[in-house]
Backbone of each chain as ProteinMPNN parsed JSONL, in Angstrom:
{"seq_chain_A": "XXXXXXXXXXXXXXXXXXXXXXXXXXXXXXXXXXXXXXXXXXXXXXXXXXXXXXXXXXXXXXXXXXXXXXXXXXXXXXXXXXXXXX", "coords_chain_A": {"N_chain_A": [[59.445, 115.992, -16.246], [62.205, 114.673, -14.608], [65.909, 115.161, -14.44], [67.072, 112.87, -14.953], [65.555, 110.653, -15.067], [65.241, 111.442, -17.869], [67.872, 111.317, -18.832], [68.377, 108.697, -18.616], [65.898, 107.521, -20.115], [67.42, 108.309, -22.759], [69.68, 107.155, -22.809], [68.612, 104.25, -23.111], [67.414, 104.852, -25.403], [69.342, 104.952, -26.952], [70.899, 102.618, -26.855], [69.213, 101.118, -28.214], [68.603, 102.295, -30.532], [71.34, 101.067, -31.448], [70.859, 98.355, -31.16], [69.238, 98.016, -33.57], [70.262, 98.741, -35.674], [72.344, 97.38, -35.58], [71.194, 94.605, -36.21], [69.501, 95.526, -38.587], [71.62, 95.917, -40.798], [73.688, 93.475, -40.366], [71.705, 91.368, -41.44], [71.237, 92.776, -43.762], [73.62, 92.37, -45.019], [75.424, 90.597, -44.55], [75.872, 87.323, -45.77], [76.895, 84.652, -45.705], [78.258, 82.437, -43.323], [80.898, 81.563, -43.469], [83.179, 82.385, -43.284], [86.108, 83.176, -41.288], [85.98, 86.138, -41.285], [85.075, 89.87, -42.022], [84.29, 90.116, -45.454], [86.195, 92.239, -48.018], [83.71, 93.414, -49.376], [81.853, 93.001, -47.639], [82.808, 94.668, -45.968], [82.205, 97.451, -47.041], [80.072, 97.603, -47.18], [78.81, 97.498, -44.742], [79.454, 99.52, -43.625], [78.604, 101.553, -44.86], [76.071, 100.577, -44.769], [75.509, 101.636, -42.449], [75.434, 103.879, -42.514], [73.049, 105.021, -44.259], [71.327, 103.836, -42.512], [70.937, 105.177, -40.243], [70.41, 107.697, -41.91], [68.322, 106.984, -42.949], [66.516, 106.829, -40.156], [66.846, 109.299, -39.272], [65.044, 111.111, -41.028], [63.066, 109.603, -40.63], [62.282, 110.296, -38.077], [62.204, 113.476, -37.918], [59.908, 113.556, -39.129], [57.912, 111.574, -37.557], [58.246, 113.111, -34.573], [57.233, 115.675, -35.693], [54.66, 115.001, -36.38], [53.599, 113.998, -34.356], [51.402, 113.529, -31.178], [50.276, 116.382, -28.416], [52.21, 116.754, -26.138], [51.673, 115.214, -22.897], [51.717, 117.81, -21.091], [53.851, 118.947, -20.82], [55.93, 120.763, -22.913], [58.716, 121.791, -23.513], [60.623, 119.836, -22.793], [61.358, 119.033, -25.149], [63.317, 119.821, -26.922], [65.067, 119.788, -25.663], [65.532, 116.412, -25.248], [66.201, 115.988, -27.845], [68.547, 117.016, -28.814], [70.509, 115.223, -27.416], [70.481, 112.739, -28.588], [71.785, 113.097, -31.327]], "CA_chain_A": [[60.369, 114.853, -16.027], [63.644, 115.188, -14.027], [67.26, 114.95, -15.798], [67.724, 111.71, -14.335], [64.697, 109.94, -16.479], [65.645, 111.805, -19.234], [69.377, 110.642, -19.037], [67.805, 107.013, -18.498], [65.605, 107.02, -21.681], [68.258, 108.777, -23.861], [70.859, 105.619, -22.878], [67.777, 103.398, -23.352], [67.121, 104.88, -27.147], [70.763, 104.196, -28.056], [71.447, 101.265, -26.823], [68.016, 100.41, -28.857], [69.196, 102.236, -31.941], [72.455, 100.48, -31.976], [70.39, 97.104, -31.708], [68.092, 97.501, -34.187], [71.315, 98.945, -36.611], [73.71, 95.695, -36.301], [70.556, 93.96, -36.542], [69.385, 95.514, -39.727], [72.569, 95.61, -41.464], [73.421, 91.996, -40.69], [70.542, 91.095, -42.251], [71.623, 92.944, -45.605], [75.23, 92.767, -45.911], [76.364, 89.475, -44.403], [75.312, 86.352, -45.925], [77.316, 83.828, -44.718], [79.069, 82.973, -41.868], [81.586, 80.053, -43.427], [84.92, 82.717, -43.028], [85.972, 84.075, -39.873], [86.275, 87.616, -41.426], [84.366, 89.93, -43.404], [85.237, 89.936, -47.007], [86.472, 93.778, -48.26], [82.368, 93.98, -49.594], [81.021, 92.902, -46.335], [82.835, 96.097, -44.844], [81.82, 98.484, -47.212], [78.217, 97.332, -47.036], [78.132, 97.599, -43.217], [79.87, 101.019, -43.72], [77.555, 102.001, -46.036], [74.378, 101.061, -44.647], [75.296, 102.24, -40.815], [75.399, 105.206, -42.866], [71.855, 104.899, -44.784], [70.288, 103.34, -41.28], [71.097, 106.642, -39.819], [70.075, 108.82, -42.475], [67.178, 106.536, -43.101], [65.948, 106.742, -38.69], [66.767, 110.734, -38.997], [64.047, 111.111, -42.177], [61.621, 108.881, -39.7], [62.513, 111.139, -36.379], [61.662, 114.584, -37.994], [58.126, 112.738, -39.618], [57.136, 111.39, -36.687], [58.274, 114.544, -34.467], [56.64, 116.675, -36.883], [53.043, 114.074, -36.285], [53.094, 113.055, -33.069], [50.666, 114.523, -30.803], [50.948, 117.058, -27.938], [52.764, 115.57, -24.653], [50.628, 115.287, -21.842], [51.286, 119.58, -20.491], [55.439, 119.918, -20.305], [56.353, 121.357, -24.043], [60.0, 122.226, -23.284], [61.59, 119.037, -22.818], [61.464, 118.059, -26.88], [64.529, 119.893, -27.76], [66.184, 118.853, -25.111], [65.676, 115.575, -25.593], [66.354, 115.85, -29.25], [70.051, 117.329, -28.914], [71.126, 114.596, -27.236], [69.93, 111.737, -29.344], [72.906, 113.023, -31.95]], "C_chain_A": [[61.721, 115.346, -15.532], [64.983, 114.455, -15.005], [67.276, 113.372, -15.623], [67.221, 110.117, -15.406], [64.676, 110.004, -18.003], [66.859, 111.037, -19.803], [69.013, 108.974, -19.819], [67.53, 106.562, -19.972], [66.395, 107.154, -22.68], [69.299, 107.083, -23.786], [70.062, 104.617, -23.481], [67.624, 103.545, -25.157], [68.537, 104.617, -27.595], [71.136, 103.262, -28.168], [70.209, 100.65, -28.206], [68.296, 100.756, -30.569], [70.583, 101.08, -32.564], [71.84, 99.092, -31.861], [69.892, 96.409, -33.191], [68.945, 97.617, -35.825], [71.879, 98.193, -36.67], [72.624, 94.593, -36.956], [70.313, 94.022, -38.218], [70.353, 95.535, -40.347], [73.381, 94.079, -41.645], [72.792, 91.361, -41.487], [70.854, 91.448, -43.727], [72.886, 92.597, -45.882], [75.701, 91.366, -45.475], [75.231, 88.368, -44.855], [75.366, 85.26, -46.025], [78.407, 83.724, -44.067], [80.412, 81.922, -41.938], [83.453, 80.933, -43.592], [84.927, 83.273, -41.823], [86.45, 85.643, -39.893], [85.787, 88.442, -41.947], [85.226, 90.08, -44.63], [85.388, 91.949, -47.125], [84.444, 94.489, -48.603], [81.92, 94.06, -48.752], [81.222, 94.807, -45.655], [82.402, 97.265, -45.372], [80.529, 98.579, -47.14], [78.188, 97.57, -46.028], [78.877, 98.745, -43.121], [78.852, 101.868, -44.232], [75.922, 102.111, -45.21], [74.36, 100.877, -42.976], [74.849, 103.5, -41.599], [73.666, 105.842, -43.192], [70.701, 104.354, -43.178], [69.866, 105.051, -40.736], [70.338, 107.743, -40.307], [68.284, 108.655, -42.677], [65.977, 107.513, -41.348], [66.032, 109.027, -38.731], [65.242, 111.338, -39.616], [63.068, 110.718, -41.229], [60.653, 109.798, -38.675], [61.535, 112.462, -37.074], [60.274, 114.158, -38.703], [57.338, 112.762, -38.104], [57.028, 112.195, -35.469], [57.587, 115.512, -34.622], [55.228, 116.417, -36.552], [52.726, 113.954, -35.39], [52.209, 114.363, -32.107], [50.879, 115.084, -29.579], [51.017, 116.277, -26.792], [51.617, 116.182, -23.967], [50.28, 117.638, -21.267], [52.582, 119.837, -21.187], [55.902, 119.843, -22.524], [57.945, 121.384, -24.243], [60.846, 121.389, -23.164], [62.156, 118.482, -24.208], [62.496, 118.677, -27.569], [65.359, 119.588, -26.721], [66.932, 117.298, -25.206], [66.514, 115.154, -27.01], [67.983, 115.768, -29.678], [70.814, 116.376, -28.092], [70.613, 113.419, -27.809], [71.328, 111.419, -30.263], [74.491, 113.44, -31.283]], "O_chain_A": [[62.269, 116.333, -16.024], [64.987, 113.595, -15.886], [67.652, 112.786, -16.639], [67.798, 109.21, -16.006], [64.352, 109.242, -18.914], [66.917, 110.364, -20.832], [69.24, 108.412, -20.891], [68.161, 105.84, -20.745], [66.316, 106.328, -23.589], [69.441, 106.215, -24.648], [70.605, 103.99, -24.391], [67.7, 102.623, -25.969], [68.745, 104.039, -28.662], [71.663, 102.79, -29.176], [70.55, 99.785, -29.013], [68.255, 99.978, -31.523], [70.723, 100.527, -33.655], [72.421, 98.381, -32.681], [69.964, 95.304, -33.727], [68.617, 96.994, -36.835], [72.242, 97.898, -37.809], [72.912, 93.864, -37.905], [70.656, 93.15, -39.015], [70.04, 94.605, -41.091], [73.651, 93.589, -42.742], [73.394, 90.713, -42.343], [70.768, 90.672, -44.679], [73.238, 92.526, -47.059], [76.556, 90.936, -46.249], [74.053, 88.398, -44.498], [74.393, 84.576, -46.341], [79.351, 84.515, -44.066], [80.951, 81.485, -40.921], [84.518, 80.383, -43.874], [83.941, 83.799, -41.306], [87.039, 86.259, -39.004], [85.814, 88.011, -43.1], [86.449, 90.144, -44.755], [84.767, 92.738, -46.414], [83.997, 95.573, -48.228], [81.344, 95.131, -48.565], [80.464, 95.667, -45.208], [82.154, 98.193, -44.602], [79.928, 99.65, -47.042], [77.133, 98.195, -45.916], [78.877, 98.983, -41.913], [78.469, 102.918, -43.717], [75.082, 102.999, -45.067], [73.533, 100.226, -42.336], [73.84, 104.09, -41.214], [73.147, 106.789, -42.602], [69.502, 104.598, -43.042], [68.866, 105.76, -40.851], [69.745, 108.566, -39.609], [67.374, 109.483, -42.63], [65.111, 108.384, -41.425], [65.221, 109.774, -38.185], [64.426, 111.905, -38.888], [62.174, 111.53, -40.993], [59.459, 110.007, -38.46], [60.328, 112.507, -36.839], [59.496, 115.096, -38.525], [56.527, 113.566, -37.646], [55.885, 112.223, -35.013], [57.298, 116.255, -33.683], [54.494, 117.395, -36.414], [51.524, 113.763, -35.206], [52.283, 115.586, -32.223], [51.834, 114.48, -29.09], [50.235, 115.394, -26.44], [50.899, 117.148, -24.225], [49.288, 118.361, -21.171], [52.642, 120.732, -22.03], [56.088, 118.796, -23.144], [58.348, 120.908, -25.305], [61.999, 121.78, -23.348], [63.11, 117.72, -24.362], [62.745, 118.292, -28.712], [66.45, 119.082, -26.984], [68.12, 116.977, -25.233], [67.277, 114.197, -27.143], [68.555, 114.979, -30.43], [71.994, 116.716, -28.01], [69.987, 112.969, -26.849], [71.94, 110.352, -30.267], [75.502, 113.329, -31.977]]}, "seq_chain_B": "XXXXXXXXXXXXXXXXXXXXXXXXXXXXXXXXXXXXXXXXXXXXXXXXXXXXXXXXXXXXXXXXXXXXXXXXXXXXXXX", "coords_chain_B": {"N_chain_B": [[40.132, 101.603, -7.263], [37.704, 102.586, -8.02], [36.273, 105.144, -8.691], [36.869, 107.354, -7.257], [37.882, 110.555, -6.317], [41.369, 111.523, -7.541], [44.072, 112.447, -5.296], [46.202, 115.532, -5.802], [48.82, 114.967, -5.88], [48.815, 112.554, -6.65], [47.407, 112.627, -9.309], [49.442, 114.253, -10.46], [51.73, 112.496, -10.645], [50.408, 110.735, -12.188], [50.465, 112.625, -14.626], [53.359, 112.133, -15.054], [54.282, 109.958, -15.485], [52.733, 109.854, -17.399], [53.681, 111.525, -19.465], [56.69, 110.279, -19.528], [56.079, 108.288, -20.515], [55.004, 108.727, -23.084], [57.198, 110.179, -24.344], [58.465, 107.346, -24.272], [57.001, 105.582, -25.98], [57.098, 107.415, -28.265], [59.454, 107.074, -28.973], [60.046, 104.437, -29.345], [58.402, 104.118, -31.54], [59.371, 105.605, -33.654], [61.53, 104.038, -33.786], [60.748, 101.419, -34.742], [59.77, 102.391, -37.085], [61.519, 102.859, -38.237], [62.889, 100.499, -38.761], [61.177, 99.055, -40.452], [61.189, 100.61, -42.532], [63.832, 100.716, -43.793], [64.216, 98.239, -43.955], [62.179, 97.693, -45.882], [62.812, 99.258, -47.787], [65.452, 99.733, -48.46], [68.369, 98.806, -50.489], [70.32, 99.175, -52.119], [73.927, 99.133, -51.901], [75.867, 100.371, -52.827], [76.203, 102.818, -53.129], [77.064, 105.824, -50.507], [74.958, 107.609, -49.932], [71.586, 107.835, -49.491], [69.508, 107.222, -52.532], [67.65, 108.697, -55.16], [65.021, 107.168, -55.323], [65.051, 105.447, -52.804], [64.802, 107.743, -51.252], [62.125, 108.58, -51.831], [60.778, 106.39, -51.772], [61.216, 105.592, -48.719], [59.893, 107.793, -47.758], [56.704, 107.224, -48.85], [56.858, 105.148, -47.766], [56.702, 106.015, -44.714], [54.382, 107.58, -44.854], [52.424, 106.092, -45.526], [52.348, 104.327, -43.043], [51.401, 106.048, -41.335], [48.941, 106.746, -42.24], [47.684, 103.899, -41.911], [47.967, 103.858, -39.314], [45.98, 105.779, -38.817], [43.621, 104.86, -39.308], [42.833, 102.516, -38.685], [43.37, 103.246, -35.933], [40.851, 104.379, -35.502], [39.299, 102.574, -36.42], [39.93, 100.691, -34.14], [38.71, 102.646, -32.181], [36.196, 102.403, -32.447], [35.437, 100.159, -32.281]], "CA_chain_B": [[39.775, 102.084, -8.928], [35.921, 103.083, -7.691], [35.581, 106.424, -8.89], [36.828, 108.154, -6.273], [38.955, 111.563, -6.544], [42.509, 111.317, -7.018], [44.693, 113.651, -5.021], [46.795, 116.198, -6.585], [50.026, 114.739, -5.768], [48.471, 111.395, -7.727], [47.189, 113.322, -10.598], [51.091, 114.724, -10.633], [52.42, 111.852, -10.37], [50.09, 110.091, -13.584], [50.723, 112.895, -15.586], [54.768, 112.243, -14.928], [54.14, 108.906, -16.064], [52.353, 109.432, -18.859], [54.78, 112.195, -20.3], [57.633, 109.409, -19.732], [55.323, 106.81, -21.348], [54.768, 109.23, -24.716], [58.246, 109.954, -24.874], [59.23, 106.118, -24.685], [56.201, 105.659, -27.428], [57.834, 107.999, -29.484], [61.04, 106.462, -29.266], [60.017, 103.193, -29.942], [57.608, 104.239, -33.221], [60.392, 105.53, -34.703], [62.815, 102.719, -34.217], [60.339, 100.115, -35.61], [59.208, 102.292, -38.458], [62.935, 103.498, -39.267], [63.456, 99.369, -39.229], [60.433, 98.648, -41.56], [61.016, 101.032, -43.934], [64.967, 100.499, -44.236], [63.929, 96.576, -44.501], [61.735, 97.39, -46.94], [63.337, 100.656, -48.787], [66.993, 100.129, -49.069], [68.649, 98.068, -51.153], [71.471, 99.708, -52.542], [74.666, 99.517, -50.909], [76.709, 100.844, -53.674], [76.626, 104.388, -51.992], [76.924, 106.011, -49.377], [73.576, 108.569, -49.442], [69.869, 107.486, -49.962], [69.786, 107.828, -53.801], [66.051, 109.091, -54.642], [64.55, 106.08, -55.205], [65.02, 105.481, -51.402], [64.38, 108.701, -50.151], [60.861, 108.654, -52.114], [60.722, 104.913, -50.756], [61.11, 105.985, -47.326], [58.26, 108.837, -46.945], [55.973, 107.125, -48.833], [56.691, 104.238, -46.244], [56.239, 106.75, -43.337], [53.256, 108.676, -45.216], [51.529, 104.865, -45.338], [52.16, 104.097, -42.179], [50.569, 106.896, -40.972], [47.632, 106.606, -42.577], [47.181, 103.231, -41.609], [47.586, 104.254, -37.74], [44.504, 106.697, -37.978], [42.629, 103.967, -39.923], [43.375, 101.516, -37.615], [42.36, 104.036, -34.524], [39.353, 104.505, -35.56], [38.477, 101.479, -36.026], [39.699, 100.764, -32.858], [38.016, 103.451, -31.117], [34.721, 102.592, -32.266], [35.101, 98.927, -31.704]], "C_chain_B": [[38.179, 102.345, -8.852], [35.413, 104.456, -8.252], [35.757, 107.887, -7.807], [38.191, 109.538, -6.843], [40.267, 111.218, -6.281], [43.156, 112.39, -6.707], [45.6, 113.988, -5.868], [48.072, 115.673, -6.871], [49.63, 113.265, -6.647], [48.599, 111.866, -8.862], [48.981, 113.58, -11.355], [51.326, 113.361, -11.356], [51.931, 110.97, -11.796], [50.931, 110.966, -14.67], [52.67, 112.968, -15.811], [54.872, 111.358, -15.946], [53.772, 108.767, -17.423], [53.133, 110.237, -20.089], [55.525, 110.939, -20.646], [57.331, 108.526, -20.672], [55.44, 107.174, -23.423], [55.941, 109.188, -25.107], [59.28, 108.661, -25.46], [58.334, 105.856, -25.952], [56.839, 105.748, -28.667], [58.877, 107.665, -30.406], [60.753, 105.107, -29.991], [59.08, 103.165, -31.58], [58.698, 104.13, -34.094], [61.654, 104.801, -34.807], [61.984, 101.402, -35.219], [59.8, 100.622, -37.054], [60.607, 102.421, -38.89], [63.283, 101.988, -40.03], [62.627, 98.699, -40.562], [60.735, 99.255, -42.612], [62.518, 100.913, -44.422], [64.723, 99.094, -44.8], [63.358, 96.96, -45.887], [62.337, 98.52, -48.709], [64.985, 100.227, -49.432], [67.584, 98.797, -49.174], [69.721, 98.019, -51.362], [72.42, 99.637, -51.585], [76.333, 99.891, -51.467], [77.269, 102.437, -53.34], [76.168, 104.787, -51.544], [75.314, 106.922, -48.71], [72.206, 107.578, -50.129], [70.069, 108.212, -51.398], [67.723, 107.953, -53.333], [65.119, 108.305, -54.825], [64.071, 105.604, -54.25], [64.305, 106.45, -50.748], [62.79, 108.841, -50.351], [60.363, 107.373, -51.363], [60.276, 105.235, -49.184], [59.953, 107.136, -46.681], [57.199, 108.314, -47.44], [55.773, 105.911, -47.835], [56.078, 104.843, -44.869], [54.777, 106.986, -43.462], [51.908, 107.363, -44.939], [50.834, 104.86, -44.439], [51.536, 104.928, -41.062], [49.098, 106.753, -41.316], [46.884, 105.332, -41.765], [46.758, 103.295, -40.022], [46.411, 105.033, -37.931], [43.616, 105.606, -38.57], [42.519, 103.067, -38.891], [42.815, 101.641, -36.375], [41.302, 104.457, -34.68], [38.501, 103.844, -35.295], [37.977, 101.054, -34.494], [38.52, 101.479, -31.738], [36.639, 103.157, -31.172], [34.477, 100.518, -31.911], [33.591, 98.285, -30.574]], "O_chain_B": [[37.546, 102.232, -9.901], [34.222, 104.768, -8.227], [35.112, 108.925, -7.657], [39.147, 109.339, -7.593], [40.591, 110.725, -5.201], [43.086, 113.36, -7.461], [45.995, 113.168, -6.697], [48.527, 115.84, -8.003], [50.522, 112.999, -7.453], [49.619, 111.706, -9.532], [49.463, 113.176, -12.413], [51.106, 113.218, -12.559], [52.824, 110.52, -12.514], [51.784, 110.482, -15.414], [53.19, 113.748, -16.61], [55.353, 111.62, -17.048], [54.177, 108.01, -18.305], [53.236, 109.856, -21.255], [55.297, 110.394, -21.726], [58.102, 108.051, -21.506], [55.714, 106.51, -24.423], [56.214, 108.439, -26.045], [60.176, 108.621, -26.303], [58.93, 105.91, -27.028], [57.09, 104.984, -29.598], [59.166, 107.768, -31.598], [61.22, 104.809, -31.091], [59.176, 102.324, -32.474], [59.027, 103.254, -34.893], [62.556, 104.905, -35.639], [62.477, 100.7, -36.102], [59.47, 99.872, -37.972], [60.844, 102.037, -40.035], [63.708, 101.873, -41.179], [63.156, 98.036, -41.454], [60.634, 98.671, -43.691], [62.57, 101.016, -45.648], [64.994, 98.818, -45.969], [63.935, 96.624, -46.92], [62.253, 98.459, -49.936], [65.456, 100.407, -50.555], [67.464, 97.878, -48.363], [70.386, 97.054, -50.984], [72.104, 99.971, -50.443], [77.434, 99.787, -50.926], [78.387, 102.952, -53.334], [74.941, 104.69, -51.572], [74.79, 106.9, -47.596], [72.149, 106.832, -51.107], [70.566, 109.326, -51.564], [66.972, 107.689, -52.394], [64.058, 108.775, -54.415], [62.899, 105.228, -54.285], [63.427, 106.255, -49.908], [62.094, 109.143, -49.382], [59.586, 107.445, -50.41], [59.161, 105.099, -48.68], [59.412, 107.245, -45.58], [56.237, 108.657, -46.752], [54.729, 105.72, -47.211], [55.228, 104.321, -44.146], [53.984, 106.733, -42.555], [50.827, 107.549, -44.38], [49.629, 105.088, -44.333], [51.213, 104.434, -39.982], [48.222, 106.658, -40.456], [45.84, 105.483, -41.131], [45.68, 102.952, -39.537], [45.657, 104.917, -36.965], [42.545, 105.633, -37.964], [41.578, 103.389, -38.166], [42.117, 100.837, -35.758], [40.765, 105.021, -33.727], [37.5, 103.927, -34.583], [36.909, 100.996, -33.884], [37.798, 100.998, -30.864], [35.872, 103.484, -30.266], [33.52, 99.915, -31.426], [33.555, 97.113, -30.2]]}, "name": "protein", "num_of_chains": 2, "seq": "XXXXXXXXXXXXXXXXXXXXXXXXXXXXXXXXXXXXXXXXXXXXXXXXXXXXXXXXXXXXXXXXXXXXXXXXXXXXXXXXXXXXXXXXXXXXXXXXXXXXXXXXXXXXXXXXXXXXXXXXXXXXXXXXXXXXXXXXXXXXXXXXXXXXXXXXXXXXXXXXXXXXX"}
Protein backbone atom coordinates (compact mmCIF):
# COMPACT_ATOMS: atom_id res chain seq x y z
CA UNK A 1 0.00 0.00 0.00
CA UNK A 2 1.40 3.49 -0.82
CA UNK A 3 1.74 6.37 1.98
CA UNK A 4 -1.03 8.09 0.50
CA UNK A 5 -3.78 5.18 1.43
CA UNK A 6 -2.19 4.75 4.48
CA UNK A 7 -2.41 8.55 5.39
CA UNK A 8 -6.17 8.24 4.10
CA UNK A 9 -7.18 5.31 6.41
CA UNK A 10 -5.21 6.64 9.45
CA UNK A 11 -7.48 10.17 9.10
CA UNK A 12 -10.41 7.80 8.40
CA UNK A 13 -9.73 5.71 11.89
CA UNK A 14 -9.68 8.98 13.86
CA UNK A 15 -12.14 10.75 12.69
CA UNK A 16 -14.08 7.25 13.45
CA UNK A 17 -12.53 6.95 16.88
CA UNK A 18 -13.46 10.41 17.82
CA UNK A 19 -17.14 9.50 16.65
CA UNK A 20 -17.68 6.57 18.29
CA UNK A 21 -15.92 8.45 21.72
CA UNK A 22 -18.43 11.62 21.94
CA UNK A 23 -20.87 9.12 21.03
CA UNK A 24 -20.15 6.71 23.79
CA UNK A 25 -19.59 9.11 26.45
CA UNK A 26 -22.74 11.09 25.71
CA UNK A 27 -24.52 8.24 26.20
CA UNK A 28 -23.01 7.77 29.86
CA UNK A 29 -22.39 11.04 31.28
CA UNK A 30 -25.05 13.41 29.97
CA UNK A 31 -28.53 12.85 30.83
CA UNK A 32 -30.29 15.72 30.13
CA UNK A 33 -30.26 18.38 27.93
CA UNK A 34 -32.72 21.04 29.98
CA UNK A 35 -29.32 23.49 30.87
CA UNK A 36 -27.28 25.00 28.33
CA UNK A 37 -24.05 23.87 30.16
CA UNK A 38 -22.59 20.93 31.60
CA UNK A 39 -22.94 20.69 35.28
CA UNK A 40 -19.16 20.43 37.15
CA UNK A 41 -20.13 16.22 37.12
CA UNK A 42 -20.97 16.21 33.53
CA UNK A 43 -17.25 17.44 32.94
CA UNK A 44 -15.56 15.18 35.04
CA UNK A 45 -17.48 12.23 33.64
CA UNK A 46 -16.65 13.18 30.03
CA UNK A 47 -13.04 13.71 31.31
CA UNK A 48 -13.00 10.65 32.84
CA UNK A 49 -14.43 8.38 30.45
CA UNK A 50 -12.49 10.01 27.21
CA UNK A 51 -9.94 8.71 29.41
CA UNK A 52 -11.36 4.99 30.07
CA UNK A 53 -12.67 4.98 26.14
CA UNK A 54 -9.09 5.25 25.27
CA UNK A 55 -7.65 2.95 27.62
CA UNK A 56 -10.62 0.73 27.12
CA UNK A 57 -10.02 0.81 22.57
CA UNK A 58 -6.04 0.40 23.43
CA UNK A 59 -6.81 -3.12 25.60
CA UNK A 60 -9.13 -4.03 22.32
CA UNK A 61 -6.24 -2.87 19.63
CA UNK A 62 -3.38 -5.05 21.15
CA UNK A 63 -6.23 -8.26 21.42
CA UNK A 64 -7.30 -7.97 18.23
CA UNK A 65 -3.66 -7.14 16.74
CA UNK A 66 -2.38 -9.91 18.66
CA UNK A 67 -5.62 -12.34 16.76
CA UNK A 68 -6.08 -11.09 13.66
CA UNK A 69 -4.89 -13.07 10.86
CA UNK A 70 -1.94 -12.67 8.43
CA UNK A 71 -2.43 -9.66 5.79
CA UNK A 72 -2.77 -10.74 2.43
CA UNK A 73 1.72 -10.91 1.69
CA UNK A 74 3.04 -7.13 2.86
CA UNK A 75 4.05 -7.75 6.80
CA UNK A 76 5.86 -4.42 7.30
CA UNK A 77 3.24 -1.96 7.13
CA UNK A 78 1.64 -2.98 10.85
CA UNK A 79 3.98 -0.91 12.80
CA UNK A 80 3.78 1.65 10.74
CA UNK A 81 0.44 1.93 10.78
CA UNK A 82 0.29 1.43 14.47
CA UNK A 83 2.63 4.53 15.44
CA UNK A 84 0.52 6.74 13.99
CA UNK A 85 -2.83 5.80 15.39
CA UNK A 86 -1.31 7.44 18.89
CA UNK B 1 -15.96 -13.43 -14.23
CA UNK B 2 -15.71 -16.89 -16.55
CA UNK B 3 -12.77 -18.45 -15.27
CA UNK B 4 -10.41 -17.02 -17.21
CA UNK B 5 -6.68 -16.07 -16.02
CA UNK B 6 -6.16 -12.87 -14.46
CA UNK B 7 -3.10 -10.92 -15.47
CA UNK B 8 -0.41 -10.13 -13.13
CA UNK B 9 -0.92 -6.53 -12.99
CA UNK B 10 -4.80 -7.61 -11.89
CA UNK B 11 -3.70 -10.14 -9.44
CA UNK B 12 -1.45 -6.94 -8.06
CA UNK B 13 -3.85 -4.87 -8.10
CA UNK B 14 -6.59 -7.46 -5.94
CA UNK B 15 -4.06 -8.21 -3.63
CA UNK B 16 -3.64 -4.13 -3.02
CA UNK B 17 -7.17 -4.13 -2.40
CA UNK B 18 -7.52 -6.71 -0.28
CA UNK B 19 -4.52 -5.64 2.06
CA UNK B 20 -6.44 -2.11 2.22
CA UNK B 21 -9.73 -3.99 2.81
CA UNK B 22 -8.06 -6.12 6.00
CA UNK B 23 -6.58 -3.17 7.31
CA UNK B 24 -10.00 -1.17 7.15
CA UNK B 25 -11.58 -4.62 8.75
CA UNK B 26 -9.27 -4.34 11.39
CA UNK B 27 -9.96 -0.92 12.09
CA UNK B 28 -13.44 -1.17 12.15
CA UNK B 29 -13.51 -4.61 14.56
CA UNK B 30 -11.86 -2.82 16.95
CA UNK B 31 -13.91 0.30 17.04
CA UNK B 32 -17.21 -1.67 17.37
CA UNK B 33 -15.83 -4.11 19.87
CA UNK B 34 -13.92 -1.25 21.91
CA UNK B 35 -17.76 0.36 21.73
CA UNK B 36 -19.52 -2.89 22.92
CA UNK B 37 -17.47 -3.68 25.53
CA UNK B 38 -17.10 0.00 27.03
CA UNK B 39 -21.15 0.04 26.65
CA UNK B 40 -21.26 -2.90 28.32
CA UNK B 41 -18.04 -2.84 30.82
CA UNK B 42 -17.74 0.58 32.21
CA UNK B 43 -19.65 2.06 34.55
CA UNK B 44 -17.64 3.81 36.88
CA UNK B 45 -16.82 7.27 36.34
CA UNK B 46 -15.50 7.99 39.70
CA UNK B 47 -11.86 7.44 38.36
CA UNK B 48 -9.82 8.03 36.11
CA UNK B 49 -8.16 4.24 35.30
CA UNK B 50 -10.15 0.98 34.53
CA UNK B 51 -10.44 -0.30 38.16
CA UNK B 52 -10.23 -4.31 37.86
CA UNK B 53 -13.56 -5.04 37.69
CA UNK B 54 -13.43 -3.35 34.20
CA UNK B 55 -10.29 -4.45 33.06
CA UNK B 56 -11.46 -8.24 33.79
CA UNK B 57 -14.88 -6.96 32.18
CA UNK B 58 -13.22 -5.91 29.14
CA UNK B 59 -11.09 -9.19 28.09
CA UNK B 60 -13.56 -11.37 29.02
CA UNK B 61 -15.76 -9.19 26.58
CA UNK B 62 -13.00 -9.45 23.88
CA UNK B 63 -12.14 -13.25 24.85
CA UNK B 64 -16.22 -13.84 24.13
CA UNK B 65 -16.32 -12.15 21.29
CA UNK B 66 -13.82 -14.02 19.85
CA UNK B 67 -15.03 -17.10 20.41
CA UNK B 68 -18.23 -16.32 19.10
CA UNK B 69 -16.55 -15.12 15.65
CA UNK B 70 -14.96 -18.68 15.08
CA UNK B 71 -18.32 -20.22 16.12
CA UNK B 72 -20.14 -18.21 13.98
CA UNK B 73 -17.47 -18.94 10.93
CA UNK B 74 -17.89 -22.12 10.99
CA UNK B 75 -21.07 -22.25 10.92
CA UNK B 76 -20.98 -20.02 8.26
CA UNK B 77 -18.52 -21.79 6.29
CA UNK B 78 -20.29 -24.92 6.26
CA UNK B 79 -23.63 -23.42 5.57
Amino acid sequence: MDDVSIKLIEMKMIAAMFQSLSDACSAKCISKYTEGSLTTGEEACVERCSQKWMDTFKKVQTKVAGSAGQPVEAQPQQPEQKKGWF
Amino acid sequence: MSGQKLSAKDEQRIVNKLNKLQVEQTMETTLDLTNKCFQACITNFRIRKLDDDEELCVYKCISLNYKFQIIILHKFAFL
